[in-house]
N, CA, C and O atoms as CSV, one atom per row, in Angstrom:
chain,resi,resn,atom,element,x,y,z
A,1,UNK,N,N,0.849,-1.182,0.000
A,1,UNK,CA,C,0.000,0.000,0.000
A,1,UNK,C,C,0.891,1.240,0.000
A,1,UNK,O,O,1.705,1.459,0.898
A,2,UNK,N,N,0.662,2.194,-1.251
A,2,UNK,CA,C,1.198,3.421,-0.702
A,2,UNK,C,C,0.467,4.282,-0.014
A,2,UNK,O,O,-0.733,4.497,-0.185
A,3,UNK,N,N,1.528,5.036,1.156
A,3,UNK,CA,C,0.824,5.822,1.526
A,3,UNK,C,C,1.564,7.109,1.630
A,3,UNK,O,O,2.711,7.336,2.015
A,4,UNK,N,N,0.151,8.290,0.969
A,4,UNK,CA,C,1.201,10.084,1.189
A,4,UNK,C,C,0.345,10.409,2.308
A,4,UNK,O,O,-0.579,9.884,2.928
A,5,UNK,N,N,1.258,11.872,2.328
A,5,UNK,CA,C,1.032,12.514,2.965
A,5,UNK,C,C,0.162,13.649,1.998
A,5,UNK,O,O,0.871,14.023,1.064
A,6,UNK,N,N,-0.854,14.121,1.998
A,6,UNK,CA,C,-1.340,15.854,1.363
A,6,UNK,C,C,-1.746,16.491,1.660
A,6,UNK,O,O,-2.484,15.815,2.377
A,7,UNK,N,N,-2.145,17.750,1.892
A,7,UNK,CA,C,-2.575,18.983,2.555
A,7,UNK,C,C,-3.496,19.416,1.209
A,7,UNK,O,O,-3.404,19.042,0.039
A,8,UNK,N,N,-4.413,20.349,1.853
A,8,UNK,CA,C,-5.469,20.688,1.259
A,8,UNK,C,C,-5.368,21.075,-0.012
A,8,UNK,O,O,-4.380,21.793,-0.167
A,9,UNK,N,N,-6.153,20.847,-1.257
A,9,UNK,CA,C,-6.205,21.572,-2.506
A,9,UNK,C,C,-4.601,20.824,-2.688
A,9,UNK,O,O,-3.714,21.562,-2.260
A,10,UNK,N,N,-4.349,20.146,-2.973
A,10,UNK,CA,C,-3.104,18.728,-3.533
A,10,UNK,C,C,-3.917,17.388,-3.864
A,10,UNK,O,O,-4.861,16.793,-3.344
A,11,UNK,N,N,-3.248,17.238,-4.771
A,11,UNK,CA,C,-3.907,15.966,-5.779
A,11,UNK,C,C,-3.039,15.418,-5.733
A,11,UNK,O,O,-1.866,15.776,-5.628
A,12,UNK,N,N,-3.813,13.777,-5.860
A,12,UNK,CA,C,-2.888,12.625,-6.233
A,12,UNK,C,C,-3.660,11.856,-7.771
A,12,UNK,O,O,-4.851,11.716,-8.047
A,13,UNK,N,N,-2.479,11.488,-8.510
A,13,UNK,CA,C,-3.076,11.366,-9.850
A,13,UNK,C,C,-2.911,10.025,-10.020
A,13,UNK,O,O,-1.719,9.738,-10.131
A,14,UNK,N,N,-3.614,9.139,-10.081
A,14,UNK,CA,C,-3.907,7.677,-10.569
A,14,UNK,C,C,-3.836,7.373,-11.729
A,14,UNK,O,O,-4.973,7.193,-12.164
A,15,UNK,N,N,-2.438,7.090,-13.101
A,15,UNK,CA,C,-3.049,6.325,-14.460
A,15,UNK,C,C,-3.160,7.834,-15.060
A,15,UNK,O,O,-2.669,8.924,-14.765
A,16,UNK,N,N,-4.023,7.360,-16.017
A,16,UNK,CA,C,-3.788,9.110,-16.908
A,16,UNK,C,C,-5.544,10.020,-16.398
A,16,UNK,O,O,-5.516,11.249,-16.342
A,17,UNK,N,N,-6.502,9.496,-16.171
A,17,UNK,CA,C,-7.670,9.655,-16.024
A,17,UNK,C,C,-8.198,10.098,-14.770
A,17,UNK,O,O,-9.174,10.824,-14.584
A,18,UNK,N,N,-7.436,9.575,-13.935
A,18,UNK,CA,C,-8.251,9.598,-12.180
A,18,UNK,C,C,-7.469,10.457,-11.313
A,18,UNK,O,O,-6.283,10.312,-11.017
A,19,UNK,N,N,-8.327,11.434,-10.911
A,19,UNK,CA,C,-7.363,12.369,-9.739
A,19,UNK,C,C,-8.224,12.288,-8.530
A,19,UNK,O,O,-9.290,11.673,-8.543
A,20,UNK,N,N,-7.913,12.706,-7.824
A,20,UNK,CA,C,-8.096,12.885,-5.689
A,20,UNK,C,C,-7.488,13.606,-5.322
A,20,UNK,O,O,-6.301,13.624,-4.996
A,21,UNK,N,N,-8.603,14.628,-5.338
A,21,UNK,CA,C,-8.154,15.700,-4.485
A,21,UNK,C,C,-8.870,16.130,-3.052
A,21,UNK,O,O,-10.055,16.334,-2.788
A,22,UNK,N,N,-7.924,16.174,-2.404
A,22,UNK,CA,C,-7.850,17.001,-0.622
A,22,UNK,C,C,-8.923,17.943,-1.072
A,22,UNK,O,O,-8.834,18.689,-2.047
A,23,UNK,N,N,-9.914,17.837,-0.289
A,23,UNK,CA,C,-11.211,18.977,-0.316
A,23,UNK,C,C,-10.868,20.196,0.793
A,23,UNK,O,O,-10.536,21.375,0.672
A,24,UNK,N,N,-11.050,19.556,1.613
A,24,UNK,CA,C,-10.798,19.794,3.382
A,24,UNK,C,C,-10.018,18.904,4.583
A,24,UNK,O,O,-9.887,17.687,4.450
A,25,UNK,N,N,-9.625,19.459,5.501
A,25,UNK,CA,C,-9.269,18.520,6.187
A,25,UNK,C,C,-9.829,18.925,7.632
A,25,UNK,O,O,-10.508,19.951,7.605
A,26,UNK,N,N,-9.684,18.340,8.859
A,26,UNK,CA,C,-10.378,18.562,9.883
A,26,UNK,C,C,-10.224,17.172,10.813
A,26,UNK,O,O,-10.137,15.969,10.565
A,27,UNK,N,N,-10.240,18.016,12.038
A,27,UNK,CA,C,-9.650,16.850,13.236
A,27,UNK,C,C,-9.343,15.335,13.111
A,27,UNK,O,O,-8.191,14.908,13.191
A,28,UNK,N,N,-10.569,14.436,12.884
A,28,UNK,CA,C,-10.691,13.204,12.318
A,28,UNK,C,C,-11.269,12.891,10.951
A,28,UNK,O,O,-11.783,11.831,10.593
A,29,UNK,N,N,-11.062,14.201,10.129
A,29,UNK,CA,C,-11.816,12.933,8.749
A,29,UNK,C,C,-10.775,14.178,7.747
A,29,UNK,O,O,-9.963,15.017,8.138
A,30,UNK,N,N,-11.243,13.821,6.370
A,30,UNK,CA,C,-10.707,14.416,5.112
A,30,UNK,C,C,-11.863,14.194,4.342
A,30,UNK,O,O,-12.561,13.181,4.366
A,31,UNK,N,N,-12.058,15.436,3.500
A,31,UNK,CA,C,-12.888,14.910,2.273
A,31,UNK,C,C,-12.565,15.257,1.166
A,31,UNK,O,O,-12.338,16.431,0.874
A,32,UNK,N,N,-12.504,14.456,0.504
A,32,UNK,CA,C,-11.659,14.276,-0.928
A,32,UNK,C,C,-13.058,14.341,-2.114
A,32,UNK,O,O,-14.261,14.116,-1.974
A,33,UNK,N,N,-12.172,14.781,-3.354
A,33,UNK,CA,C,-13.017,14.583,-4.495
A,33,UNK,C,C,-12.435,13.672,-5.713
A,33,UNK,O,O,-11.534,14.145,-6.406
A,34,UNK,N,N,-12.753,12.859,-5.880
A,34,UNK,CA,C,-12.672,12.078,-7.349
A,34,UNK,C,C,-13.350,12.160,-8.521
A,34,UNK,O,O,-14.530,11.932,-8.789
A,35,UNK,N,N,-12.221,12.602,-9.331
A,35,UNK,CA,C,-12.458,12.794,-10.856
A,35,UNK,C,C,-11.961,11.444,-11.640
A,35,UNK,O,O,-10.798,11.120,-11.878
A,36,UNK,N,N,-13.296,10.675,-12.013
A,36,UNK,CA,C,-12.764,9.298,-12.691
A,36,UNK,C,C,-13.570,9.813,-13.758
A,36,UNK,O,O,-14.045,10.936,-13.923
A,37,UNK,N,N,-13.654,8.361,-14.724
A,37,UNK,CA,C,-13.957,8.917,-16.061
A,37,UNK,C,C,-15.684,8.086,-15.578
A,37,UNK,O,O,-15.945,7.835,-14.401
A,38,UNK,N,N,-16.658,7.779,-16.725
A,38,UNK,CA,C,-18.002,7.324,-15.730
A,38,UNK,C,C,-17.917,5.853,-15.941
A,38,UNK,O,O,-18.875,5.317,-15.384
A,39,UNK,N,N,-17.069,4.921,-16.584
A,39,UNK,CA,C,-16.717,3.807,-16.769
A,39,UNK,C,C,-16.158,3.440,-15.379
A,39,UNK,O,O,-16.511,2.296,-15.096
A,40,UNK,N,N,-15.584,3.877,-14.639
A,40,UNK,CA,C,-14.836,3.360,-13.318
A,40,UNK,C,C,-16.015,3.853,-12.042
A,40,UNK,O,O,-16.557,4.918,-11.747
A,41,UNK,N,N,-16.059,2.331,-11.458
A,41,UNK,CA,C,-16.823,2.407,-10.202
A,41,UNK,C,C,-16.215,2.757,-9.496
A,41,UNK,O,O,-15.064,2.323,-9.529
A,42,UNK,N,N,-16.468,3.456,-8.734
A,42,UNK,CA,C,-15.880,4.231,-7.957
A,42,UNK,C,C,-16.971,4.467,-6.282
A,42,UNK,O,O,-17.705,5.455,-6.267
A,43,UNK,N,N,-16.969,3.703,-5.263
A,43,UNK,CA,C,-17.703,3.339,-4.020
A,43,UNK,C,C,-16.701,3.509,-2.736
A,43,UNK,O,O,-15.492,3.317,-2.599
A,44,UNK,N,N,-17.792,3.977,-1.809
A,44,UNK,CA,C,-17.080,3.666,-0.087
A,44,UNK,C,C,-16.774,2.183,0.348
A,44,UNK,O,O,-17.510,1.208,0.194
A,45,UNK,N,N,-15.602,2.226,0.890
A,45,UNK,CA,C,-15.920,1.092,1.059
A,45,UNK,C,C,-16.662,0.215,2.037
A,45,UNK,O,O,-16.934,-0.981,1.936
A,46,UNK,N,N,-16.876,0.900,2.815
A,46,UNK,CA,C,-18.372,0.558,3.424
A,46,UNK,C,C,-19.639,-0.065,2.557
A,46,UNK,O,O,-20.520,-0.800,3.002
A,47,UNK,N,N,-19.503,0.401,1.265
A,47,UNK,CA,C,-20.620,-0.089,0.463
A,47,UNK,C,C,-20.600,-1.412,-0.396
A,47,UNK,O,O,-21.476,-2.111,-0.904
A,48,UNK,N,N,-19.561,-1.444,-0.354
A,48,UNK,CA,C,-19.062,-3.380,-1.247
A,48,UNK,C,C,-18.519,-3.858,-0.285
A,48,UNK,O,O,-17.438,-3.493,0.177
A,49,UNK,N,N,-19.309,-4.843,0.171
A,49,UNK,CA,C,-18.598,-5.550,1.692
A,49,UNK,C,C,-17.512,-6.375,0.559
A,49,UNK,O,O,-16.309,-6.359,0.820
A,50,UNK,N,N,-17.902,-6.935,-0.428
A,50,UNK,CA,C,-16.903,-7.610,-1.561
A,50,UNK,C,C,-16.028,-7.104,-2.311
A,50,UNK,O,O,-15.686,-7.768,-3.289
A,51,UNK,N,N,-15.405,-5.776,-2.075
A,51,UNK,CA,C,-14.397,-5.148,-2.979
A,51,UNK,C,C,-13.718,-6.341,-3.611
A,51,UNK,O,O,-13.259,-7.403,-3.191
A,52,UNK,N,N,-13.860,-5.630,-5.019
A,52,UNK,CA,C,-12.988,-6.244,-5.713
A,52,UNK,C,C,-13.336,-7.408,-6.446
A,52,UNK,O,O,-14.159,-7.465,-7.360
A,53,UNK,N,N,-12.345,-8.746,-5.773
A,53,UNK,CA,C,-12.907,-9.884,-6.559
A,53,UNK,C,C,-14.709,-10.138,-6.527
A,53,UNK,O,O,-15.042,-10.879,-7.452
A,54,UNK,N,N,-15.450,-9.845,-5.983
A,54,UNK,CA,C,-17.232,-10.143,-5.662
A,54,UNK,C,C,-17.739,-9.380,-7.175
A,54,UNK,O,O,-18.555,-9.825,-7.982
A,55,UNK,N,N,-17.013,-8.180,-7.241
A,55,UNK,CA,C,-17.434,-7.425,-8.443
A,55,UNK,C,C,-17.069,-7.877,-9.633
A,55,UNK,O,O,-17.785,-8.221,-10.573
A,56,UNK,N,N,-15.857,-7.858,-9.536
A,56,UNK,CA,C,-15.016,-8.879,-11.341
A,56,UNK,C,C,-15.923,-9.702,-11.407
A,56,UNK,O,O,-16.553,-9.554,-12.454
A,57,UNK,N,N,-16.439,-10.819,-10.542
A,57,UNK,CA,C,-17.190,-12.243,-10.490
A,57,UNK,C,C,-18.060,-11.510,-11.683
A,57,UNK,O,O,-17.906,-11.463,-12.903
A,58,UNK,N,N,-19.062,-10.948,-10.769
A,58,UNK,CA,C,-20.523,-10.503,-11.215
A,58,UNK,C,C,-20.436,-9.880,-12.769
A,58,UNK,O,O,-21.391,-9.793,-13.540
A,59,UNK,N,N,-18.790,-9.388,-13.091
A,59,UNK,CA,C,-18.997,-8.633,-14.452
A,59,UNK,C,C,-18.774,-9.657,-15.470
A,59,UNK,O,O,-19.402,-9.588,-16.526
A,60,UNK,N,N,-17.794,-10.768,-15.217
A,60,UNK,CA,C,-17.846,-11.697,-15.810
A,60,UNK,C,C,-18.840,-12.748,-15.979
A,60,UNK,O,O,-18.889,-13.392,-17.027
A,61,UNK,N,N,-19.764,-12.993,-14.850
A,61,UNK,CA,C,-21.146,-13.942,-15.074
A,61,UNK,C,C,-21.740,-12.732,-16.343
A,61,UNK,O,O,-21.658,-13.007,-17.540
A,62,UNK,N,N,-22.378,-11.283,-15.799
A,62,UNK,CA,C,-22.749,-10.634,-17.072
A,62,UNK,C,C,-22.081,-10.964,-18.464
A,62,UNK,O,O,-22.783,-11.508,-19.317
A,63,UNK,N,N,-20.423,-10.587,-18.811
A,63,UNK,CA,C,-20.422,-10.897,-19.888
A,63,UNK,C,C,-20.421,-12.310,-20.401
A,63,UNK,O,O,-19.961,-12.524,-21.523
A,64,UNK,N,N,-20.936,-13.364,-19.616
A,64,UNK,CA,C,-20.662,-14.749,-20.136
A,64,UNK,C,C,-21.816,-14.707,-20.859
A,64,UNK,O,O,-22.001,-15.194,-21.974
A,65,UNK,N,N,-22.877,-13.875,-19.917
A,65,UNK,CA,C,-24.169,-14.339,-20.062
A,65,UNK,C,C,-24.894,-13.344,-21.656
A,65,UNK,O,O,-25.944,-13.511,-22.277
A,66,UNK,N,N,-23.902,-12.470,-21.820
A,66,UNK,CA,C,-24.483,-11.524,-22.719
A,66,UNK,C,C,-23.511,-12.800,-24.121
A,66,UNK,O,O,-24.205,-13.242,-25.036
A,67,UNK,N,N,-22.342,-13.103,-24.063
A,67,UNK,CA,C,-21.735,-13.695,-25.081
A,67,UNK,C,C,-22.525,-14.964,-25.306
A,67,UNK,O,O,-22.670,-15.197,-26.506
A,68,UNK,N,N,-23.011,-15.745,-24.593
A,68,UNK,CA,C,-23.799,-16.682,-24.865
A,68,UNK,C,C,-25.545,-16.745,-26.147
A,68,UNK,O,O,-26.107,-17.323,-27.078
A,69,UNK,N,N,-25.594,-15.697,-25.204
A,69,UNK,CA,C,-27.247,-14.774,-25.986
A,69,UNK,C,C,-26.794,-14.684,-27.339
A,69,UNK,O,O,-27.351,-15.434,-28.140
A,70,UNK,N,N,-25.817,-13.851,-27.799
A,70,UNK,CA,C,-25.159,-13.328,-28.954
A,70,UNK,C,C,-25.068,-14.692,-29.883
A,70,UNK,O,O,-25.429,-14.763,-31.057
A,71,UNK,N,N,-24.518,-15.731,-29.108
A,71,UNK,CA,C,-23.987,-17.148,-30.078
A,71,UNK,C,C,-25.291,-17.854,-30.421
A,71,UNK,O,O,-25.171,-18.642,-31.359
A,72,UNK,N,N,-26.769,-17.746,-29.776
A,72,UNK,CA,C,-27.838,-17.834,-30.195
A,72,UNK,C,C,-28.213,-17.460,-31.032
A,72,UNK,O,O,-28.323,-18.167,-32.034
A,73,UNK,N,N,-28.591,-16.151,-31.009
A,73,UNK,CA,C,-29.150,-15.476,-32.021
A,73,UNK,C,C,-27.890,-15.227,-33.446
A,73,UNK,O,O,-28.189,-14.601,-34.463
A,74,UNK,N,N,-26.626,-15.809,-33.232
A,74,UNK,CA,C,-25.937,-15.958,-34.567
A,74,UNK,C,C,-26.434,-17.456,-35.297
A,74,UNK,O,O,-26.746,-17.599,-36.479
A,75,UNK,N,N,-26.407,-18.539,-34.206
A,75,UNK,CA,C,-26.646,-19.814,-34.592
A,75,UNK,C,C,-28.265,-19.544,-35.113
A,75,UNK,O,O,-28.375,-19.815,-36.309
A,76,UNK,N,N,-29.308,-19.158,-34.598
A,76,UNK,CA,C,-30.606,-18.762,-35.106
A,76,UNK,C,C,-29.957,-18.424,-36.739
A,76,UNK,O,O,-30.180,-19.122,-37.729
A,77,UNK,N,N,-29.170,-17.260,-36.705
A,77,UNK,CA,C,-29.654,-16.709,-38.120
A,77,UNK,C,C,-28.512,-18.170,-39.276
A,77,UNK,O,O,-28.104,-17.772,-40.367
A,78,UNK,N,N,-28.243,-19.333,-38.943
A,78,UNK,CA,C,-27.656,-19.734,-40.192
A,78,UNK,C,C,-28.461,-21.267,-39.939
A,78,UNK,O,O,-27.975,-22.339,-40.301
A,79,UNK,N,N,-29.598,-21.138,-39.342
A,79,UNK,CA,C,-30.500,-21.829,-39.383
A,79,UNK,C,C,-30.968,-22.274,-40.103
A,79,UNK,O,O,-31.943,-22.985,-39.859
């Protein structure tokens, strides 16, 4: 894990797309803003008790399930 240090109005830049920036700071918390692009989920983590691998799972059952559909309706059309 890295970890900085930043003070207010300082960004940290993720990749070419994603920044975090220091909003405020204050006794016990920070609040930050993230600029991702709208393709990247982006959650507390309080809110995905499954970070991470739980989510890949679920995107891959979707695309199995969308590539499957697709090989139907190709096999339909040489019917």
């Amino acid at each position: 894990m890295l970890v900085l240090t930043r003070k207010r109005s300082e960004m940290i830049q993720i990749g070419e797309n994603i920044v975090i920036k220091i909003i405020q700071t204050g006794k016990s918390t920070v609040k930050i803003g993230i600029e991702a692009p709208e393709n990247v989920r982006v959650l507390r983590g309080e809110l995905e008790p499954h970070t991470g691998s739980q989510y890949l799972l679920e995107r891959l059952k979707k695309r199995q399930s969308a590539v499957g559909a697709e090989a139907e309706c190709v096999t339909a059309d040489f019917s």
